[in-house]
Phi, psi and omega in degrees: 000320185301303205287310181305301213283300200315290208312318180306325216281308175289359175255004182285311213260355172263340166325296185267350142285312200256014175258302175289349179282350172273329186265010175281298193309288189353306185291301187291348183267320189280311199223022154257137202319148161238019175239173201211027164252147211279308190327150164293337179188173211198123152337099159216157192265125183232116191272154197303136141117017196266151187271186177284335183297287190287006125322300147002276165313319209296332170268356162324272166329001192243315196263134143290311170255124156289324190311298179295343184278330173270341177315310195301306176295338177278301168318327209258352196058046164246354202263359167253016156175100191293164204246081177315141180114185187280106179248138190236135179268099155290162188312137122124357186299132173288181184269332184278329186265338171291303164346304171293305212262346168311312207290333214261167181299156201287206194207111173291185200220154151246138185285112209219136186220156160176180177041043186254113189260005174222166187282333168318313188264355155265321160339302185290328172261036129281322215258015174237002184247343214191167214249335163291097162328145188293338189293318167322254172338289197303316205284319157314304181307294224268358174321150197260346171292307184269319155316320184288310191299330200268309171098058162228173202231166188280354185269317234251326186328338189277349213252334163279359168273068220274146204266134191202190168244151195222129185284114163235203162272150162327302199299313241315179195260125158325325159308328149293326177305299181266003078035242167324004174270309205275334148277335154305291145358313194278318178316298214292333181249086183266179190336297200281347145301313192298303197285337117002281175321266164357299186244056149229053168063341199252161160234168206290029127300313195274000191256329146314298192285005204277332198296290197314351207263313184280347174258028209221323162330294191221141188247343164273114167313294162348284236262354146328300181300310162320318176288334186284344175302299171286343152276330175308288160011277159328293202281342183270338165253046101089029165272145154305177201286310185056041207259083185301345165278352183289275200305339154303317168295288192309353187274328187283312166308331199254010186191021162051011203241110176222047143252004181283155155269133075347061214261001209227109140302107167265133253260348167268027178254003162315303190277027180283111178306106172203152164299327206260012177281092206284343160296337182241351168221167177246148217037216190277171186284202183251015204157145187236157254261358171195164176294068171328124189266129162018298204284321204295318206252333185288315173319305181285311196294342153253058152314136168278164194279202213115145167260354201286148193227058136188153161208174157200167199282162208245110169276355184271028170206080194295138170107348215215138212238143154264153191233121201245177198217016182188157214291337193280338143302298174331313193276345194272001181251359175322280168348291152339305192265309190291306156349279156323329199262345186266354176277309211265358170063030153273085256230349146178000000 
Protein backbone atom coordinates (compact mmCIF):
# COMPACT_ATOMS: atom_id res chain seq x y z
CA UNK A 1 0.00 0.00 0.00
CA UNK A 2 3.16 2.43 1.18
CA UNK A 3 4.65 1.54 -2.42
CA UNK A 4 1.30 2.31 -4.19
CA UNK A 5 0.41 5.71 -2.40
CA UNK A 6 4.55 6.73 -3.03
CA UNK A 7 4.27 5.70 -6.62
CA UNK A 8 0.40 7.93 -7.24
CA UNK A 9 1.94 10.54 -5.45
CA UNK A 10 4.95 10.71 -7.90
CA UNK A 11 2.80 10.25 -10.62
CA UNK A 12 0.65 13.43 -9.35
CA UNK A 13 3.87 15.26 -9.39
CA UNK A 14 5.47 14.36 -12.34
CA UNK A 15 1.59 15.02 -13.98
CA UNK A 16 2.08 18.72 -12.61
CA UNK A 17 5.77 19.27 -13.88
CA UNK A 18 4.40 18.46 -17.01
CA UNK A 19 1.51 20.20 -16.73
CA UNK A 20 3.48 23.60 -15.86
CA UNK A 21 6.18 22.78 -17.95
CA UNK A 22 3.26 22.54 -20.81
CA UNK A 23 1.64 25.82 -19.95
CA UNK A 24 5.17 27.53 -19.47
CA UNK A 25 6.43 26.37 -23.25
CA UNK A 26 2.77 27.47 -23.80
CA UNK A 27 3.23 31.10 -22.26
CA UNK A 28 7.04 31.39 -24.18
CA UNK A 29 5.62 30.36 -27.55
CA UNK A 30 2.04 32.76 -27.43
CA UNK A 31 2.83 35.66 -25.02
CA UNK A 32 6.28 36.06 -23.96
CA UNK A 33 8.51 39.35 -25.88
CA UNK A 34 9.83 37.70 -28.83
CA UNK A 35 11.80 40.75 -29.76
CA UNK A 36 15.72 41.75 -29.66
CA UNK A 37 15.61 45.51 -31.03
CA UNK A 38 16.46 48.36 -28.98
CA UNK A 39 13.60 50.80 -31.20
CA UNK A 40 10.17 51.68 -29.69
CA UNK A 41 9.31 49.35 -33.44
CA UNK A 42 10.34 48.41 -35.78
CA UNK A 43 9.30 48.31 -39.60
CA UNK A 44 8.60 45.46 -41.82
CA UNK A 45 8.00 45.20 -45.79
CA UNK A 46 6.63 42.14 -46.83
CA UNK A 47 6.38 41.97 -50.69
CA UNK A 48 3.45 40.26 -52.49
CA UNK A 49 4.05 36.38 -53.10
CA UNK A 50 6.73 35.86 -50.25
CA UNK A 51 6.65 32.63 -48.65
CA UNK A 52 6.60 31.90 -44.96
CA UNK A 53 10.13 30.83 -45.24
CA UNK A 54 11.59 33.73 -46.53
CA UNK A 55 9.45 35.68 -43.94
CA UNK A 56 11.44 33.92 -41.64
CA UNK A 57 14.97 34.88 -42.77
CA UNK A 58 13.42 38.56 -43.24
CA UNK A 59 12.77 38.32 -39.34
CA UNK A 60 15.80 36.85 -38.21
CA UNK A 61 17.59 40.11 -37.24
CA UNK A 62 14.08 41.09 -35.45
CA UNK A 63 13.30 38.20 -33.13
CA UNK A 64 14.85 36.23 -30.55
CA UNK A 65 13.37 32.88 -31.39
CA UNK A 66 12.31 32.19 -35.19
CA UNK A 67 11.62 28.67 -34.04
CA UNK A 68 9.08 29.98 -31.81
CA UNK A 69 7.42 32.62 -33.74
CA UNK A 70 7.01 29.69 -36.59
CA UNK A 71 5.66 27.22 -33.93
CA UNK A 72 3.10 30.09 -33.12
CA UNK A 73 2.42 31.04 -36.57
CA UNK A 74 2.02 27.24 -37.72
CA UNK A 75 -0.83 26.74 -34.77
CA UNK A 76 -2.43 30.01 -35.66
CA UNK A 77 -2.81 29.32 -39.46
CA UNK A 78 -0.78 31.85 -40.41
CA UNK A 79 2.31 30.28 -41.82
CA UNK A 80 -0.30 29.38 -44.72
CA UNK A 81 -1.08 33.06 -45.31
CA UNK A 82 1.06 35.41 -45.39
CA UNK A 83 0.19 38.93 -45.82
CA UNK A 84 1.66 41.65 -48.12
CA UNK A 85 2.50 45.00 -46.91
CA UNK A 86 3.49 47.74 -44.48
CA UNK A 87 4.05 46.76 -41.03
CA UNK A 88 5.00 48.21 -37.56
CA UNK A 89 6.36 46.11 -34.51
CA UNK A 90 6.90 47.35 -31.07
CA UNK A 91 9.27 46.63 -29.00
CA UNK A 92 8.63 43.69 -26.80
CA UNK A 93 5.47 42.11 -28.77
CA UNK A 94 4.72 38.67 -28.26
CA UNK A 95 4.38 36.08 -31.45
CA UNK A 96 0.68 35.99 -30.89
CA UNK A 97 0.62 39.76 -30.92
CA UNK A 98 3.29 40.20 -33.89
CA UNK A 99 0.54 37.83 -35.67
CA UNK A 100 -2.18 39.93 -35.04
CA UNK A 101 -0.45 42.83 -36.51
CA UNK A 102 0.80 40.60 -39.70
CA UNK A 103 -3.00 39.82 -39.93
CA UNK A 104 -4.10 43.51 -39.94
CA UNK A 105 -4.47 45.95 -42.76
CA UNK A 106 -0.84 46.96 -44.13
CA UNK A 107 0.36 50.95 -43.05
CA UNK A 108 -0.34 53.30 -45.82
CA UNK A 109 3.09 55.21 -46.80
CA UNK A 110 2.76 58.67 -48.41
CA UNK A 111 3.61 58.99 -51.79
CA UNK A 112 5.05 61.98 -53.34
CA UNK A 113 6.21 62.63 -57.38
CA UNK A 114 6.88 65.77 -59.47
CA UNK A 115 9.08 67.09 -61.90
CA UNK A 116 9.30 63.78 -63.66
CA UNK A 117 9.90 64.32 -67.58
CA UNK A 118 8.86 60.91 -68.59
CA UNK A 119 6.09 58.56 -67.82
CA UNK A 120 9.43 56.21 -67.39
CA UNK A 121 10.64 58.02 -64.82
CA UNK A 122 7.56 58.12 -62.42
CA UNK A 123 7.03 54.24 -62.83
CA UNK A 124 10.79 54.46 -61.88
CA UNK A 125 10.35 57.03 -58.75
CA UNK A 126 7.19 54.77 -57.47
CA UNK A 127 8.75 51.70 -57.58
CA UNK A 128 11.25 53.21 -54.74
CA UNK A 129 8.08 54.27 -52.87
CA UNK A 130 5.90 51.13 -53.26
CA UNK A 131 6.27 47.72 -53.32
CA UNK A 132 5.97 47.32 -57.21
CA UNK A 133 8.33 47.64 -59.73
CA UNK A 134 8.66 50.13 -62.35
CA UNK A 135 8.27 47.80 -65.30
CA UNK A 136 4.68 46.93 -63.39
CA UNK A 137 3.46 50.51 -63.16
CA UNK A 138 4.97 51.36 -66.70
CA UNK A 139 3.21 48.35 -68.35
CA UNK A 140 -0.01 49.23 -66.61
CA UNK A 141 0.40 53.18 -67.15
CA UNK A 142 0.65 52.54 -70.98
CA UNK A 143 -1.86 50.19 -71.65
CA UNK A 144 -3.37 50.97 -74.88
CA UNK A 145 -6.62 50.04 -73.67
CA UNK A 146 -7.40 52.05 -70.57
CA UNK A 147 -5.64 55.14 -72.92
CA UNK A 148 -7.81 54.55 -75.48
CA UNK A 149 -10.80 54.61 -72.87
CA UNK A 150 -9.49 57.60 -70.99
CA UNK A 151 -8.49 59.61 -74.40
CA UNK A 152 -5.06 59.64 -73.81
CA UNK A 153 -2.11 58.52 -76.05
CA UNK A 154 1.90 56.77 -74.78
CA UNK A 155 2.85 60.70 -75.59
CA UNK A 156 0.47 62.33 -73.43
CA UNK A 157 -0.07 59.65 -71.00
CA UNK A 158 2.14 61.84 -68.44
CA UNK A 159 -0.40 64.49 -68.29
CA UNK A 160 -2.83 62.41 -66.24
CA UNK A 161 -0.57 62.31 -63.45
CA UNK A 162 -0.73 65.18 -61.40
CA UNK A 163 1.96 65.67 -59.00
CA UNK A 164 1.04 65.89 -55.06
CA UNK A 165 1.22 64.09 -52.32
CA UNK A 166 -0.73 60.63 -51.83
CA UNK A 167 -1.85 58.22 -48.94
CA UNK A 168 -1.59 54.91 -50.45
CA UNK A 169 -1.00 51.08 -49.06
CA UNK A 170 2.43 49.90 -49.64
CA UNK A 171 0.97 46.62 -51.66
CA UNK A 172 -1.48 48.63 -53.56
CA UNK A 173 -1.73 47.26 -57.16
CA UNK A 174 -0.63 49.14 -59.84
CA UNK A 175 -4.11 48.81 -61.34
CA UNK A 176 -5.13 50.43 -58.34
CA UNK A 177 -2.54 53.21 -58.29
CA UNK A 178 -3.69 54.66 -61.44
CA UNK A 179 -7.03 54.17 -60.89
CA UNK A 180 -6.81 56.49 -58.04
CA UNK A 181 -4.69 59.01 -60.56
CA UNK A 182 -7.43 58.93 -62.86
CA UNK A 183 -9.88 60.12 -60.47
CA UNK A 184 -7.66 62.57 -59.03
CA UNK A 185 -7.49 64.02 -62.57
CA UNK A 186 -11.17 64.04 -62.94
CA UNK A 187 -11.16 65.96 -59.24
CA UNK A 188 -8.79 68.60 -60.38
CA UNK A 189 -10.37 69.19 -63.98
CA UNK A 190 -13.20 70.18 -62.34
CA UNK A 191 -16.47 72.48 -64.59
CA UNK A 192 -14.47 75.64 -64.16
CA UNK A 193 -11.08 74.33 -65.28
CA UNK A 194 -12.54 72.83 -68.38
CA UNK A 195 -14.47 75.83 -69.33
CA UNK A 196 -11.17 77.84 -68.81
CA UNK A 197 -9.17 75.42 -71.15
CA UNK A 198 -12.25 75.67 -73.61
CA UNK A 199 -12.04 79.56 -74.01
CA UNK A 200 -8.31 79.59 -74.48
CA UNK A 201 -8.64 76.80 -77.47
CA UNK A 202 -7.00 74.21 -75.64
CA UNK A 203 -7.95 71.20 -73.85
CA UNK A 204 -6.33 70.06 -70.58
CA UNK A 205 -4.01 67.63 -72.10
CA UNK A 206 -2.71 70.42 -74.37
CA UNK A 207 -2.94 73.18 -71.32
CA UNK A 208 -0.83 70.59 -69.51
CA UNK A 209 1.75 70.21 -72.10
CA UNK A 210 1.73 74.07 -72.75
CA UNK A 211 2.21 74.40 -68.63
CA UNK A 212 4.95 71.92 -68.88
CA UNK A 213 6.48 74.34 -71.63
CA UNK A 214 6.06 77.42 -68.96
CA UNK A 215 7.46 75.68 -65.81
CA UNK A 216 10.82 74.60 -68.02
CA UNK A 217 11.02 78.20 -68.97
CA UNK A 218 11.06 79.87 -65.64
CA UNK A 219 11.34 78.63 -62.14
CA UNK A 220 9.64 81.88 -60.78
CA UNK A 221 6.17 80.95 -59.78
CA UNK A 222 5.37 85.18 -60.34
CA UNK A 223 6.36 85.05 -63.41
CA UNK A 224 4.82 81.96 -65.08
CA UNK A 225 1.26 83.66 -65.92
CA UNK A 226 3.26 85.84 -68.07
CA UNK A 227 5.08 83.29 -70.05
CA UNK A 228 1.90 81.36 -70.31
CA UNK A 229 0.93 84.83 -71.62
CA UNK A 230 3.22 85.00 -74.34
CA UNK A 231 2.67 81.69 -75.62
CA UNK A 232 -0.89 81.93 -75.72
CA UNK A 233 -0.37 85.03 -77.82
CA UNK A 234 1.68 83.16 -80.26
CA UNK A 235 -0.44 80.17 -80.81
CA UNK A 236 -3.59 82.81 -81.39
CA UNK A 237 -1.57 84.60 -84.07
CA UNK A 238 -0.79 81.26 -85.57
CA UNK A 239 3.28 81.71 -84.67
CA UNK A 240 5.35 78.77 -83.33
CA UNK A 241 6.27 78.59 -79.77
CA UNK A 242 9.38 78.22 -80.74
CA UNK A 243 10.16 77.10 -76.93
CA UNK A 244 13.87 75.97 -76.47
CA UNK A 245 12.94 73.60 -74.18
CA UNK A 246 10.42 71.73 -76.56
CA UNK A 247 14.05 71.26 -78.56
CA UNK A 248 15.97 70.08 -75.45
CA UNK A 249 13.52 67.38 -74.90
CA UNK A 250 13.75 66.37 -78.57
CA UNK A 251 17.76 65.96 -78.26
CA UNK A 252 17.18 64.17 -75.42
CA UNK A 253 14.62 62.03 -77.18
CA UNK A 254 16.30 61.30 -80.56
CA UNK A 255 19.53 59.89 -78.45
CA UNK A 256 17.49 58.32 -75.80
CA UNK A 257 19.51 60.14 -73.12
CA UNK A 258 17.38 62.51 -70.32
CA UNK A 259 20.23 61.97 -68.05
CA UNK A 260 22.38 64.67 -70.26
CA UNK A 261 22.65 68.38 -69.40
CA UNK A 262 21.82 70.87 -71.73
CA UNK A 263 21.92 74.25 -70.45
CA UNK A 264 22.80 76.58 -74.10
CA UNK A 265 20.48 75.80 -77.48
CA UNK A 266 22.24 75.98 -80.94
CA UNK A 267 21.08 77.26 -83.70
CA UNK A 268 21.72 73.74 -85.80
CA UNK A 269 19.16 71.89 -82.85
CA UNK A 270 16.78 74.01 -84.21
CA UNK A 271 16.58 71.81 -87.16
CA UNK A 272 16.01 68.67 -85.43
CA UNK A 273 13.13 66.80 -87.17
CA UNK A 274 10.86 65.84 -84.01
CA UNK A 275 7.02 66.47 -83.31
CA UNK A 276 8.05 67.86 -79.87
CA UNK A 277 10.33 70.55 -81.69
CA UNK A 278 8.06 73.78 -81.29
CA UNK A 279 10.48 75.72 -84.06
CA UNK A 280 9.60 73.40 -86.59
CA UNK A 281 5.77 72.97 -85.70
CA UNK A 282 2.91 74.82 -84.64
CA UNK A 283 1.30 74.37 -81.33
CA UNK A 284 1.82 72.60 -78.45
CA UNK A 285 3.98 69.09 -78.65
CA UNK A 286 2.00 65.91 -78.35
CA UNK A 287 2.78 65.56 -74.88
CA UNK A 288 4.47 67.23 -72.23
CA UNK A 289 7.87 67.84 -72.20
CA UNK A 290 7.82 67.30 -67.93
CA UNK A 291 5.23 66.28 -65.01
CA UNK A 292 3.65 70.17 -65.09
CA UNK A 293 3.04 71.22 -61.41
CA UNK A 294 -0.50 72.34 -60.12
CA UNK A 295 0.55 75.96 -60.01
CA UNK A 296 2.27 75.81 -63.44
CA UNK A 297 -1.42 74.66 -65.40
CA UNK A 298 -3.48 77.32 -62.90
CA UNK A 299 -0.88 79.48 -64.87
CA UNK A 300 -1.66 78.97 -68.28
CA UNK A 301 -5.56 78.80 -67.41
CA UNK A 302 -4.99 82.38 -65.65
CA UNK A 303 -2.33 84.02 -68.11
CA UNK A 304 -1.80 87.28 -67.93
CA UNK A 305 -3.53 89.81 -70.58
CA UNK A 306 -0.61 91.27 -72.43
CA UNK A 307 0.83 92.30 -76.03
CA UNK A 308 4.05 90.46 -75.53
CA UNK A 309 5.22 87.67 -78.18
CA UNK A 310 9.11 87.03 -77.10
CA UNK A 311 11.07 86.81 -74.15
CA UNK A 312 14.71 85.70 -73.04
CA UNK A 313 16.19 85.63 -69.63
CA UNK A 314 17.21 88.91 -68.26
CA UNK A 315 20.78 88.87 -67.17
CA UNK A 316 20.54 91.57 -65.15
CA UNK A 317 17.74 89.73 -63.05
CA UNK A 318 18.99 86.62 -62.98
CA UNK A 319 16.28 83.73 -62.91
CA UNK A 320 13.79 86.31 -64.63
CA UNK A 321 13.28 86.98 -68.48
CA UNK A 322 12.66 90.37 -70.44
CA UNK A 323 10.00 90.81 -72.20
CA UNK A 324 9.09 92.37 -76.01
CA UNK A 325 6.28 92.80 -77.65
CA UNK A 326 7.84 92.99 -81.11
CA UNK A 327 10.96 91.36 -82.88
CA UNK A 328 13.01 94.35 -83.07
CA UNK A 329 13.22 94.87 -79.40
CA UNK A 330 13.57 90.79 -78.80
CA UNK A 331 16.94 91.00 -80.69
CA UNK A 332 18.12 93.89 -79.11
CA UNK A 333 17.55 92.27 -75.42
CA UNK A 334 18.52 88.76 -77.65
CA UNK A 335 22.07 90.60 -77.82
CA UNK A 336 22.00 91.52 -74.28
CA UNK A 337 21.43 87.59 -72.96
CA UNK A 338 24.21 86.02 -76.07
CA UNK A 339 26.74 88.53 -74.57
CA UNK A 340 26.03 87.15 -71.01
CA UNK A 341 26.25 83.91 -71.99
CA UNK A 342 29.82 83.94 -73.75
CA UNK A 343 30.90 85.64 -70.89
CA UNK A 344 30.06 82.88 -68.66
CA UNK A 345 31.77 80.53 -71.61
CA UNK A 346 28.78 78.41 -71.87
CA UNK A 347 28.91 76.84 -74.86
CA UNK A 348 26.27 74.15 -74.88
Amino acid sequence: MKNRAKLLRLIVLLGALAGLFFVYQFYTVFFQSNTRFDAPEQEVFIYPNTTFNELQTQLVPLLQSTASFALAAEKKGYAQRVKSGKYRIPKGSSNTAIITILRSKSQTVDVRFNNQERIENLAGQLAKQLAVDSTAFLKVFLDPDFLAAKGFTADNALAMYLPNTYNFFWDVSPEAFRDRMWTAYQRFWNDSRTAKAKSIGLTPVEVSSLAAIVQKETVQVEERPVVAGVYLNRIRKRMRLQADPTVIYALKKQYNNFDTIIKRVLYIDLRIKSPYNTYRNRGVPPGPITMPDLQSIDAVLNSKKHRWLYFVADPQRPGYHAFAADLRQHNRNKKKYVRWINAKKIYR
